[in-house]
C-alpha positions in Angstrom: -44.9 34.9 8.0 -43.6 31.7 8.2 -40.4 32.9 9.0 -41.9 34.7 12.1 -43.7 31.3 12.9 -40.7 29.2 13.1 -38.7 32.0 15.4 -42.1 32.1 17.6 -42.3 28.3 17.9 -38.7 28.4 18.9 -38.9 31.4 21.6 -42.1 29.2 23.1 -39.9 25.8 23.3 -37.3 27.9 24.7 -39.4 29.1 27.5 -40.6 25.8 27.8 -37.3 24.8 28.5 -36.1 26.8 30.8 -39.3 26.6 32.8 -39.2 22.7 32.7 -35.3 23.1 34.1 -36.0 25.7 36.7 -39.2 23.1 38.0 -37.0 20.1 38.4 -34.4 22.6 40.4 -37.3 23.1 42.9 -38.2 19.5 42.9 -34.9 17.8 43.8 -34.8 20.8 46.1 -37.9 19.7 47.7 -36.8 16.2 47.4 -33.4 16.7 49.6 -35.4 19.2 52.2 -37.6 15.8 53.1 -34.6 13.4 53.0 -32.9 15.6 55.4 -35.9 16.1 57.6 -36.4 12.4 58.1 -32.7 12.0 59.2 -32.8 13.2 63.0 -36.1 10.8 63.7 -33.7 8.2 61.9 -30.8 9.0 64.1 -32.6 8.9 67.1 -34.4 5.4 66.6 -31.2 4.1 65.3 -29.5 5.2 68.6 -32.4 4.7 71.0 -34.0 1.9 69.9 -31.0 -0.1 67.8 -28.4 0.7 70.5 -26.1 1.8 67.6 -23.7 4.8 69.0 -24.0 8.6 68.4 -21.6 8.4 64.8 -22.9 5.3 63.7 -26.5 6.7 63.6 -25.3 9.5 61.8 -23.0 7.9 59.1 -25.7 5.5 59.0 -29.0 8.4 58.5 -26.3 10.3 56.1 -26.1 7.3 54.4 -29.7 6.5 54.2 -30.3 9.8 52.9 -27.7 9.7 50.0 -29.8 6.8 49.1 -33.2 7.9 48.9 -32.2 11.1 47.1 -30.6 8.6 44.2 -34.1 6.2 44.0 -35.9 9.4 44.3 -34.0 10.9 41.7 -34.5 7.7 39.5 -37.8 7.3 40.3 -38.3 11.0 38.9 -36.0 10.9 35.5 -38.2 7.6 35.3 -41.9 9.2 35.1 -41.0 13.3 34.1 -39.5 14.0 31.3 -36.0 16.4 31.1 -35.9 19.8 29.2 -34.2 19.8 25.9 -31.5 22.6 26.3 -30.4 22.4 22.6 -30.1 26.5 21.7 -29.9 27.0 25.1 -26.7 29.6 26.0 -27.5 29.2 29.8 -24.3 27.3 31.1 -26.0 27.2 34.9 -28.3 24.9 32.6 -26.0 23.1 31.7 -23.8 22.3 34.4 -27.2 21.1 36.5 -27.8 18.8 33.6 -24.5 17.1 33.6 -24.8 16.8 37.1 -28.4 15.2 37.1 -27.5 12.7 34.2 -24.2 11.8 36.0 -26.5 11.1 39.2 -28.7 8.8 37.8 -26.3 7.2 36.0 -24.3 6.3 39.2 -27.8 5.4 40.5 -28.7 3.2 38.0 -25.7 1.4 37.8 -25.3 0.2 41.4 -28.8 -0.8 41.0 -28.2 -3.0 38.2 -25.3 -4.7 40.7 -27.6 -4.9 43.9 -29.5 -6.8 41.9 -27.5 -8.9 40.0 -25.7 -9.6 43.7 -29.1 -10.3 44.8 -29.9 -13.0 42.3 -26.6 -14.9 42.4 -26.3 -15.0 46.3 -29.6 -15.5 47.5 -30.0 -19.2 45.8 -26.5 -19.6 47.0 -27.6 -18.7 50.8 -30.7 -20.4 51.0 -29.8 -23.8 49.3 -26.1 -23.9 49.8 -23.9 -25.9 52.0 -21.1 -23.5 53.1 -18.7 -27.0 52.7 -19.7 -27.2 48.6 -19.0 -23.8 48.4 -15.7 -23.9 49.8 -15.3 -26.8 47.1 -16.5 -25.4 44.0 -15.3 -21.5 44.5 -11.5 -22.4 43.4 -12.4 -24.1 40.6 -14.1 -21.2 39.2 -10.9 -19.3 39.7 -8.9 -22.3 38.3 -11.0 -22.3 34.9 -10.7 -18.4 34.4 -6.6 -19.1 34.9 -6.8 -22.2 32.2 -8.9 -20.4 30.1 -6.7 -17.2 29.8 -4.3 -19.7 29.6 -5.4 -21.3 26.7 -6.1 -18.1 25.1 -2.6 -17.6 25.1 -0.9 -20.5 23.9 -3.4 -20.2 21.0 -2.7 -16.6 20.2 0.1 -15.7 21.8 2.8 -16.8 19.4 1.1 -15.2 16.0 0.5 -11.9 18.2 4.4 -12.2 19.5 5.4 -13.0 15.7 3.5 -9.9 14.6 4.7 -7.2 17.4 8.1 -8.7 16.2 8.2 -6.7 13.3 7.6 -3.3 15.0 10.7 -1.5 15.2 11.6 1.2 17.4 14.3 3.7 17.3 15.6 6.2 19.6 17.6 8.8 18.6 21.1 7.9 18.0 20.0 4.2 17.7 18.9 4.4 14.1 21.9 4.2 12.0 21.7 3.0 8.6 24.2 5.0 6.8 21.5 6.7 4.7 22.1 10.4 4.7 19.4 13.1 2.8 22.0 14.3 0.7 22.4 10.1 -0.3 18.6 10.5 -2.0 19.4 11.4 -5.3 17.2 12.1 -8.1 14.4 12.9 -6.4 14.6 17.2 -5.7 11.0 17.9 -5.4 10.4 14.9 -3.4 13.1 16.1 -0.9 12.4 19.3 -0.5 8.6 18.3 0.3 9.5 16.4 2.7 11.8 18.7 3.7 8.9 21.5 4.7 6.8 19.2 6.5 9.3 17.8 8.9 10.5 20.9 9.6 7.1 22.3 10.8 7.1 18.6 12.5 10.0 19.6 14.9 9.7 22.7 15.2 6.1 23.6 14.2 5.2 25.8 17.2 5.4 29.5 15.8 3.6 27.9 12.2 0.5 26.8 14.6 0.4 30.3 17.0 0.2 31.6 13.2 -2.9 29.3 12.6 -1.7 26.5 10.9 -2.0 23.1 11.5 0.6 20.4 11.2 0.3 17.5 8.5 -1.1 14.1 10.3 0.4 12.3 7.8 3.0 11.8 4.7 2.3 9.2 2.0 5.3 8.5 -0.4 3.7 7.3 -3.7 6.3 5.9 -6.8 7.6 3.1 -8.6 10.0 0.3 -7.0 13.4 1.5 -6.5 12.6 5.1 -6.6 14.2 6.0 -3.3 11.2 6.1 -0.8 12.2 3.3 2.0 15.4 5.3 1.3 14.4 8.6 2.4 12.4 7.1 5.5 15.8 5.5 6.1 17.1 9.3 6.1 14.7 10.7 7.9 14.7 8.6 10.9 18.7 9.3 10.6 18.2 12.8 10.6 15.4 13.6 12.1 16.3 13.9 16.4 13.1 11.7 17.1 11.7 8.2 18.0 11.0 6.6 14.7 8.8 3.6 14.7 8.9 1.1 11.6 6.7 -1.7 10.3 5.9 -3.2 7.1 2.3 -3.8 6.0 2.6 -7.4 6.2 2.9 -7.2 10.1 -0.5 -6.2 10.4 -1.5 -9.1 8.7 -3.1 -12.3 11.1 -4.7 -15.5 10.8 -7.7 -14.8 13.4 -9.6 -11.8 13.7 -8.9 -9.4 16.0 -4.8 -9.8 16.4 -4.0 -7.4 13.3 -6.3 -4.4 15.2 -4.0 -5.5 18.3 -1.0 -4.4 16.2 -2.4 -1.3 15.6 -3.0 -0.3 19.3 0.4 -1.7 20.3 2.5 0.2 17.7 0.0 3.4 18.7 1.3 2.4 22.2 4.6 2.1 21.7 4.9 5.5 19.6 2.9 7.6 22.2 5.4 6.3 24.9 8.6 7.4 22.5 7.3 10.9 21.8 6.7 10.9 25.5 10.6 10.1 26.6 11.8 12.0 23.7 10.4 15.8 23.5 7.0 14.7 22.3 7.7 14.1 18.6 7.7 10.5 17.2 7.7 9.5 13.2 5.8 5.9 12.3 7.1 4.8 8.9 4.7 1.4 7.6 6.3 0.7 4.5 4.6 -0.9 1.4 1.5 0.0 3.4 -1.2 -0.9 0.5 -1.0 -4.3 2.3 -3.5 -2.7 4.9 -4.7 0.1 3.3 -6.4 -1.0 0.2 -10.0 -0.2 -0.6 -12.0 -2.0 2.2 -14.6 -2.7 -0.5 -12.0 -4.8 -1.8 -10.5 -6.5 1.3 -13.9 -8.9 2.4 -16.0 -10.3 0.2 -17.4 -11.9 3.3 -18.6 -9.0 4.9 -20.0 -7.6 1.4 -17.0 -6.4 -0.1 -16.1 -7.3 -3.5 -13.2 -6.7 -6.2 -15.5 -6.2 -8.5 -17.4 -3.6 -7.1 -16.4 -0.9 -9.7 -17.2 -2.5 -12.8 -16.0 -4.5 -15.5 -12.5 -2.8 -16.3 -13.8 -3.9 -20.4 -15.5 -5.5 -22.9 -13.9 -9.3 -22.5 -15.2 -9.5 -18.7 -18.4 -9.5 -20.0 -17.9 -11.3 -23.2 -16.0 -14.3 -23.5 -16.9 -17.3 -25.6 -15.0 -20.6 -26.2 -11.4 -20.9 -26.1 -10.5 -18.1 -28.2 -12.6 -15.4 -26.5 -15.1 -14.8 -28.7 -17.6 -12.2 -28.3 -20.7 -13.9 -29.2 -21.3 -18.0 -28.8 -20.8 -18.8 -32.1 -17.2 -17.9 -32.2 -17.1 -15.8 -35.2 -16.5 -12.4 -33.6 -13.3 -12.0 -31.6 -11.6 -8.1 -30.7 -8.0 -9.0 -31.3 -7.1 -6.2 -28.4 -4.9 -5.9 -25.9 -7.5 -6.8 -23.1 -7.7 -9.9 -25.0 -4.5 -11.0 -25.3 -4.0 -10.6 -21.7 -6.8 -12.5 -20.7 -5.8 -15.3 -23.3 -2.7 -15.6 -22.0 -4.3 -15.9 -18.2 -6.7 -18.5 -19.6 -3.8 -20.9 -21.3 -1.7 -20.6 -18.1 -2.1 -23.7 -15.5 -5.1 -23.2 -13.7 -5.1 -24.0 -9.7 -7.9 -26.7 -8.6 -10.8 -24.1 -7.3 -12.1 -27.5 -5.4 -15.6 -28.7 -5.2 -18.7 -26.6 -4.6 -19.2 -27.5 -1.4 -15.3 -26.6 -0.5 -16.2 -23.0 -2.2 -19.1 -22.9 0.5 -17.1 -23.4 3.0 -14.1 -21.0 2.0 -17.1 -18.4 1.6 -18.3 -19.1 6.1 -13.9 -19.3 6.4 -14.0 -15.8 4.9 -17.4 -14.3 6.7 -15.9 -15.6 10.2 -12.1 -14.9 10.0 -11.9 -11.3 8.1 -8.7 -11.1 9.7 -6.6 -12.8 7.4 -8.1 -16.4 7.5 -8.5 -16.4 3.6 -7.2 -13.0 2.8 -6.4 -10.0 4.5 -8.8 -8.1 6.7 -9.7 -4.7 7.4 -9.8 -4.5 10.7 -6.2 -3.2 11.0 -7.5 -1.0 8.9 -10.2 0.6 10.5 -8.3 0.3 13.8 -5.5 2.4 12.2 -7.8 4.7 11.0 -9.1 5.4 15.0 -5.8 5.7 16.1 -4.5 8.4 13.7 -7.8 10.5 14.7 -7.7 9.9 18.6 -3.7 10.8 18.7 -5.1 13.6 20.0 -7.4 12.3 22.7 -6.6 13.1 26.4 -4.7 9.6 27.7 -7.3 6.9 28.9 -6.5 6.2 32.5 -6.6 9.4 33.6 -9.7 10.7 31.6 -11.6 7.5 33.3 -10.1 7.9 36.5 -11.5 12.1 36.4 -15.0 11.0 35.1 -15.6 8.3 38.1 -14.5 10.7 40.4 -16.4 13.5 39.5 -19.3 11.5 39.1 -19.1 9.6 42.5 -19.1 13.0 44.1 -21.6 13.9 42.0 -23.5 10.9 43.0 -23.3 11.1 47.0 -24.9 14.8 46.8 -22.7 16.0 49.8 -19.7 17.5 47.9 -20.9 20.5 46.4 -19.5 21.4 42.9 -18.0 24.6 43.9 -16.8 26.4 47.1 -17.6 30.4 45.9 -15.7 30.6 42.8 -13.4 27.9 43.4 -14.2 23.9 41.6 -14.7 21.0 44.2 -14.4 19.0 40.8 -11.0 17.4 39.0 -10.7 19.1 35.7 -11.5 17.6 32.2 -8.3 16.0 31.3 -6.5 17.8 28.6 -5.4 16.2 25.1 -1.8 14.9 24.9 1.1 17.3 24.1 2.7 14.1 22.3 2.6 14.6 18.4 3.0 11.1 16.3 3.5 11.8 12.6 2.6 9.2 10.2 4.6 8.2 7.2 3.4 5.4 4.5 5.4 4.1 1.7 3.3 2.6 -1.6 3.8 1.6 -5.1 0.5 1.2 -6.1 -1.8 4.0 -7.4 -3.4 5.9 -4.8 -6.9 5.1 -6.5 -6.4 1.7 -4.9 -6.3 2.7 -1.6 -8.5 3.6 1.1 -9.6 7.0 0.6 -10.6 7.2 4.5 -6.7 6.7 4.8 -5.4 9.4 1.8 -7.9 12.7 2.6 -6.9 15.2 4.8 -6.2 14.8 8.2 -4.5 11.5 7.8 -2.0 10.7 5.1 -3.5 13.7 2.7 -0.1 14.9 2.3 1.1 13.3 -1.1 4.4 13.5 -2.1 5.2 11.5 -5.6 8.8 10.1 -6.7 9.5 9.8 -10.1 11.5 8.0 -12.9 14.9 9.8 -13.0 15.5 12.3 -15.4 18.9 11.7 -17.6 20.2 15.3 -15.1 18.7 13.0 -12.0 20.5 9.8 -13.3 24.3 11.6 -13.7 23.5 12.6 -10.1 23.0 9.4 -8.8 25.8 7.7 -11.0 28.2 10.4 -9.1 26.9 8.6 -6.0 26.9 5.0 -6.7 29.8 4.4 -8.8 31.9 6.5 -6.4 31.2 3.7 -4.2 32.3 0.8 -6.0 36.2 0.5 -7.3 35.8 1.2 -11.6 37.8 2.5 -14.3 39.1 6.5 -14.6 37.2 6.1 -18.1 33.8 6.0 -16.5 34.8 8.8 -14.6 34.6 11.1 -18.2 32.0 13.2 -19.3 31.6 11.4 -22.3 31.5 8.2 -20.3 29.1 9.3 -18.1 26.6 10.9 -20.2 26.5 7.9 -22.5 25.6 5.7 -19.4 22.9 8.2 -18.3 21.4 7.9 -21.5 21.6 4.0 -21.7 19.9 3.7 -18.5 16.8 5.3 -19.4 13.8 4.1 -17.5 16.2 2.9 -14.3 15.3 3.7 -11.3 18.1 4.6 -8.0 18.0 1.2 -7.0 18.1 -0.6 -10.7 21.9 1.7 -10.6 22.8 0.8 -7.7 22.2 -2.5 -8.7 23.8 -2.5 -12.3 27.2 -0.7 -10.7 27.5 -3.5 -8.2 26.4 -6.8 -10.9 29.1 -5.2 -13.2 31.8 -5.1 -10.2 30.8 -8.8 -9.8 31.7 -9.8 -13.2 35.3 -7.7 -13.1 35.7 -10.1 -10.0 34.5 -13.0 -11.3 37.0 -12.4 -14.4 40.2 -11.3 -11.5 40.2 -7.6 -12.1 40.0 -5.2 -8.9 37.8 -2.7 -11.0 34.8 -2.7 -13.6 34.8 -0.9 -17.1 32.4 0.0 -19.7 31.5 -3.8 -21.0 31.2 -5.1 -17.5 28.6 -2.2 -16.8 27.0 -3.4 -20.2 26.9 -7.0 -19.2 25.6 -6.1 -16.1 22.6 -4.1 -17.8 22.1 -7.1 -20.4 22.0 -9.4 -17.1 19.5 -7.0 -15.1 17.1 -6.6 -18.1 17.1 -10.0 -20.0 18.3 -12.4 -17.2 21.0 -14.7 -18.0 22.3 -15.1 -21.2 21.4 -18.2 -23.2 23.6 -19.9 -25.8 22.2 -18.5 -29.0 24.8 -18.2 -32.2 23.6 -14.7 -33.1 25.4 -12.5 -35.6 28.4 -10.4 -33.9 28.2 -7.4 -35.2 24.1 -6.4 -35.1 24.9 -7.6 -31.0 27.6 -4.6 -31.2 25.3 -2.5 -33.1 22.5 -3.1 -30.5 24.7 -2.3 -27.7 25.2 0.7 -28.7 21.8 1.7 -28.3 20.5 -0.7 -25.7 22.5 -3.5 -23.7 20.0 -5.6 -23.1 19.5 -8.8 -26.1 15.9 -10.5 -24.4 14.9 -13.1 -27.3 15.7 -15.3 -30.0 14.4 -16.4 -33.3 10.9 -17.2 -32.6 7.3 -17.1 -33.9 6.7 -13.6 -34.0 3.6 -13.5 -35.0 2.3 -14.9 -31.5 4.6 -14.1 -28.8 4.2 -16.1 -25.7 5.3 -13.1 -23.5 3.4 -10.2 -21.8 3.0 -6.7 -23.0 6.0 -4.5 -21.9 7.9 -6.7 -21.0 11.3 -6.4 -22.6 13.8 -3.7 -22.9 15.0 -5.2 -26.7 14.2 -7.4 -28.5 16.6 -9.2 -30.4 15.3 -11.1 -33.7 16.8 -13.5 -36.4 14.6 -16.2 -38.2 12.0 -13.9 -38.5 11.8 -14.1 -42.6 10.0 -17.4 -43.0 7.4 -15.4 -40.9 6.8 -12.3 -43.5 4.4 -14.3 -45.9 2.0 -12.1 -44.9 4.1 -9.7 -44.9 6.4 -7.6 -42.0 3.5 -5.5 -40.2 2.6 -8.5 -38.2 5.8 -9.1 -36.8 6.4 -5.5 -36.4 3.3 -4.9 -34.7 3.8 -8.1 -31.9 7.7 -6.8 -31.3 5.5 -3.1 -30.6 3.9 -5.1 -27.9 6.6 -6.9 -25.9 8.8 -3.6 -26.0 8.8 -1.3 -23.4 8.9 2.3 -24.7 11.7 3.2 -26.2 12.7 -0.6 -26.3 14.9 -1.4 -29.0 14.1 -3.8 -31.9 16.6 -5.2 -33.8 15.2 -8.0 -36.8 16.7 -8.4 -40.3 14.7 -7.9 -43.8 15.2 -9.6 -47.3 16.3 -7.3 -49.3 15.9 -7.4 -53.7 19.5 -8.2 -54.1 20.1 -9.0 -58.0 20.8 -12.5 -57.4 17.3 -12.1 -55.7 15.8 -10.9 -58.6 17.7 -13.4 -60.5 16.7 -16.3 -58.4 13.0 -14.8 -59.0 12.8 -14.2 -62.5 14.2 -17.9 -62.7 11.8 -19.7 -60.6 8.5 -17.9 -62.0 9.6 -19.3 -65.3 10.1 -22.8 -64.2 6.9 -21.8 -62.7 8.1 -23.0 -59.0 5.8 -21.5 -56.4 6.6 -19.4 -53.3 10.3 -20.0 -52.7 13.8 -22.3 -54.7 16.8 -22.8 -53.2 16.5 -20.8 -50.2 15.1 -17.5 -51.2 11.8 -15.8 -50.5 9.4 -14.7 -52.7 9.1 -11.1 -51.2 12.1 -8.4 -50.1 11.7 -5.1 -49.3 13.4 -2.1 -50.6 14.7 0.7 -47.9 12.1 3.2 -48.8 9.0 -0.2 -48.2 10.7 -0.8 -45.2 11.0 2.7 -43.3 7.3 3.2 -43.9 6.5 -0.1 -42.5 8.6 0.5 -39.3 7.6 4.0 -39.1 4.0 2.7 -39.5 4.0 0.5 -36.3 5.3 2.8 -33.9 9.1 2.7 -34.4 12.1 5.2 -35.0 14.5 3.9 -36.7 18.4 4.5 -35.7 20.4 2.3 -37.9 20.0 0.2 -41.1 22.5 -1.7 -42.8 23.1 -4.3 -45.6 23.9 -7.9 -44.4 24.4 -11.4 -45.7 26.7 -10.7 -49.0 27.8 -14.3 -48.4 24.6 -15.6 -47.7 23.5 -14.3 -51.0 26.1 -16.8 -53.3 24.9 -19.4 -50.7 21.8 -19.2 -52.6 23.2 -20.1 -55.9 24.5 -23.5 -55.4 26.5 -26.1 -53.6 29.6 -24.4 -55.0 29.2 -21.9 -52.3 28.2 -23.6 -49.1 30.1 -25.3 -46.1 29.3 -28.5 -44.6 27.1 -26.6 -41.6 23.7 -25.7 -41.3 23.2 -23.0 -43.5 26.9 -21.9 -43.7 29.1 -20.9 -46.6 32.4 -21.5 -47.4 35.3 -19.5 -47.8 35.0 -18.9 -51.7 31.8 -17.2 -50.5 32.9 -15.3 -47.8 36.2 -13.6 -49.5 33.9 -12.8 -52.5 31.1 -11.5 -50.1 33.3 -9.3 -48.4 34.0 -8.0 -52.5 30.5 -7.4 -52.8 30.2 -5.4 -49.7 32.7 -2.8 -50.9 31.7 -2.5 -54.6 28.0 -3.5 -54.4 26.7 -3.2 -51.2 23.2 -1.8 -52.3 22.7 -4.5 -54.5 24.4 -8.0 -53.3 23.1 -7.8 -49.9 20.7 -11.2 -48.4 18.7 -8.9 -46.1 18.6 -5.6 -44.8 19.7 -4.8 -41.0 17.1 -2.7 -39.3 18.0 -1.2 -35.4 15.0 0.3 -34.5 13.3 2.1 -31.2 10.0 2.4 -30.1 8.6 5.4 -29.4 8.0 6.6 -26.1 4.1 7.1 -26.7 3.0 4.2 -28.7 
């Protein structure tokens, strides 16, 4: 029943409709029969009584009639109301409609200006001397010259410095030496790509099929992975425009400018795809500079970064120095959150200024989103509008067909049609041009704008890995062809063991390692680079540049063979002053004096610093017999902790792997070292004049030792160690 209710109401409000449109049909009817009626007496008093000619009076009564139907007509839309049409199928309806709104519309607005014109002239006629007019008049127009002038001296050299970094290319122009086939390790990126570009030049059988062509492309991936690269190939290959800017060009002191660059690089690309067949590419690389979150972007304008949440525990807890989790201090969560944030809160902190100065930062930020204070979002949001209305018909000539129509519209002599043929200029059509967007990132796509990364728009995602050890022998091929190097890297042997060395690097970190390591050759007066130069060159890349440290030759060989980077020296290990993940290997002598409480504290902060599969090399006392010697000795004196050099606690091999194994390592190598070291404990007899150094008498009856007791004369125990990939 209520069902038949609503579809009765409905058929009523239709009828009420349609009799509501057909009544104001008959009354503008009516209203133009009495306008035109009134003409010939006009005419005739115009011309009788005004002595105004025969045309004149006409134009003159046409005129006046044109006029009285458009303040009839307002007068009317003013008191009756109009019909809704909504469910509505009669198109009649609808084109009388569009033609009455249009009307009053013109109506309206010319009556807005007689007025206006009435209000400024009429003081200006009655009170006016036509001399101080003459006066004043050109100053007006020289203040509107100054003032645009002013405008852009202010802003005219940050807009200019801006639209400097928009690059277009035409084809043939864009020549960078960048190839596809030059992209290596990155197949399933490619061949993505690869689709989408093709349906982007060549698209037009995929959309009589029904599809639609991606808006955009967004290339997500770690540094060095190879995505300005490809853009690089694509605008190479691709026979189109291609349009480049980085993010940071969309990024202005005052408000306003960065959505300038928007519209002028939207411009610019529409003109390109115009000249050029009507395809054009846009490339904006590291384009998280414009397109993160806009919650994030203002806090002015009610954004905030910390709109999600507290990311854990120590943002909301944090007590004293230490970062306890209660005020008294005697609870602290020893996690990794907390190191972190420890090692932010001992770092030199930047003057915040007074309260007032954060005040006045805050209006700063509320009044210049643009970039006075941060970056803004309204590049953003204007980017956004311009990758939607790419479509849209072009703006000149969809106004100039809207005033038309509705001036004819408006002067009610130029009927709409003429029998079946339009007296009206058609609705202008959407642009043919196509302008593909392509956005380059290394930042999760969480932390972007998810107005910019849905469907539509950049939805098309297309990820770039890590290279696989098969990826990294590809791009070796490539990049040490390049460069002038020994026939032995050119081996398989050679060239698996680099690909396996240079686990973790990225296209660019090669590329970069192949040229360091022809460096060195140079610097050294050799045409070409071999195998240690290319080590060098990784131990350069991933520790920075060596420091003078007397370490032990042979665990530096030993390490090389597993990792060529050495990244730190004998330090307190048991508080590292570094970040997590932050070396490649970690290179460790000294570290005995800090196993009192024994090795799964050092252990455990080497874990840390690592990056997986980071290598760890450290030495270990071992229970040598002099050691138990030295022991057995010292307890019966009853000495405490340590005499003449020696520990109180070693580790045998078995204590040792379970300890490593224990904290997250593999271990790849372990060896006994120190056989001199060992007699150095026994007396002056056996030491030099150095720090710590023995003399030959110890060193020839090490090297004995080694060969007949190595298990048992051995100082300490050499431990080469990786980290695994998931701890």
């Amino acid at each position: 029943m209520a069902s038949e209710a609503q579809d009765l109401t409905g058929f009523r409000q239709s009828e009420l409709s349609t009799e509501l449109a057909g009544q104001w049909r008959r009354l503008t009817w009516a209203a133009t029969a009495v306008a035109l009626l009134m003409a010939p007496a006009l005419v005739v008093w115009l011309n009788q009584t005004q002595g105004w000619s025969w045309l004149w009076s006409i134009l003159a009564a046409l005129g006046a009639v044109v006029i009285f139907r458009g303040v009839v007509d307002l007068v009317f839309h003013r008191l009756i109301p109009r019909p809704s049409l909504f469910g509505l199928e009669s198109q009649q309806l609808r084109e009388e409609d569009v033609v009455a709104r249009r009307r009053v519309w013109f109506w309206r607005f010319w009556l807005k200006v007689a007025i206006l014109a009435a209000i400024i002239a009429l003081p200006i006629l009655l009170f006016a001397n036509t001399g101080v007019l003459a006066q004043i008049l050109p100053l007006f127009v020289v203040l509107t010259v100054f003032m645009v002038m002013n405008f852009l001296i202010l802003f005219g050299p940050l807009l200019v410095m801006n639209l400097s970094q928009i690059q277009a290319f035409e084809p043939g122009d864009a020549e960078w030496g960048v190839k596809l086939a030059d992209v290596r390790g990155q197949a399933e990126a490619k061949e993505e790509v690869r689709r989408v570009v093709a349906i982007w030049q060549s698209g037009e059988a995929f959309e009589r099929a029904g599809g639609k062509r991606e808006r955009g492309l967004l290339f997500l991936g770690a540094p060095g992975t190879g995505k300005t690269m490809l853009a690089k190939a694509l605008a190479t290959g691709f026979n189109s425009p291609f349009v480049s800017i980085p993010g940071s060009g969309f990024a202005a002191t005052f408000i306003g400018i960065d959505a300038i660059v928007v519209r002028v690089l939207a411009r610019r690309a529409k003109r390109l795809a115009k000249k050029w067949g009507g395809q054009c590419i846009v490339f904006i690389d590291e384009i998280d500079a414009v397109g993160t979150r806009r919650s994030v972007l203002n806090p002015g304008l009610g954004g905030a970064a910390g709109a999600h949440g507290p990311a854990n525990v120590h943002e909301l807890l944090w007590f004293g120095p230490t970062g306890a989790l209660n005020p008294s201090g005697d609870l602290i969560l020893e996690n990794h959150q907390w190191r972190e944030r420890l090692f932010a809160e001992r770092a030199p902190q930047v003057n915040a200024g007074s309260g007032l100065q954060a005040r006045l930062n805050g209006v700063v930020n509320f009044m210049f989103p643009g970039g006075m204070g941060g970056g803004g979002s309204l590049a953003l949001n204007q980017l956004l509008v311009v990758m939607d209305g790419i479509d849209n018909p072009p703006f000149f000539k969809k106004m100039f067909t809207s005033k038309l129509n509705t001036l004819l519209d408006g002067i009610y002599i130029v009927p709409r049609t003429v029998g079946k043929r339009s007296l009206r200029l058609p609705g202008a059509r959407p642009r043919k041009e196509q302008i593909y967007f392509i956005g380059a990132t290394n930042v999760p796509v969480e932390r972007l704008d998810p107005a910019l990364t849905r469907p539509g728009r950049m939805g098309r995602h297309v990820w770039f890995r890590t290279p696989t050890k098969q990826d990294r022998l590809d791009i070796l091929d490539l990049y040490i062809a390049k460069v002038a190097h020994d026939s032995e890297l050119d081996t398989d042997h050679r060239r698996e063991e680099i690909a396996r060395v240079t686990n973790g690097y990225s296209p660019a970190m090669i590329e970069q390692v192949t040229s360091m390591a022809l460096t060195i050759a140079h610097h050294s007066g050799r045409e070409s680079f071999g195998w240690d130069d290319l080590v060098d060159a990784m131990t350069t890349l991933e520790a920075g540049t060596a420091v003078g440290v007397d370490y032990v030759v042979e665990a530096i060989d030993r390490l090389k063979r597993h990792r060529a980077a050495l990244t730190l020296a004998a330090g307190d290990v048991e508080a590292l002053p570094f970040r997590s993940g932050a070396f490649g290997a970690y290179l460790s002598f000294g570290v005995l004096e800090h196993f009192a409480s024994g090795p799964r504290a050092a252990l455990r902060e080497a874990c840390r610093v690592l990056r997986p599969r980071g290598v760890l090399i450290v030495t270990v006392p071992a229970p040598s017999l002099v050691w138990r010697a030295v022991r057995l000795k010292r307890r019966t004196l009853g000495q405490h902790e340590r005499a003449n050099g020696y520990y109180e606690t070693a580790y045998t091999a078995i204590d040792l792997t379970k300890h490593v194994s224990a904290e997250g390592f593999e271990i790849l190598e372990r060896h006994s070292v120190g056989y001199d070291f060992t007699l150095w404990g026994l007396g002056r007899m056996f030491r030099g004049p150095g720090y710590y150094e023995t003399n030959r008498m110890a060193t020839t009856l090490g090297a004995l030792f080694a060969r007949v007791l190595p298990r048992s004369m051995s100082f300490a125990t050499l431990v080469i160690a990786r980290k695994r990939a998931a701890a």
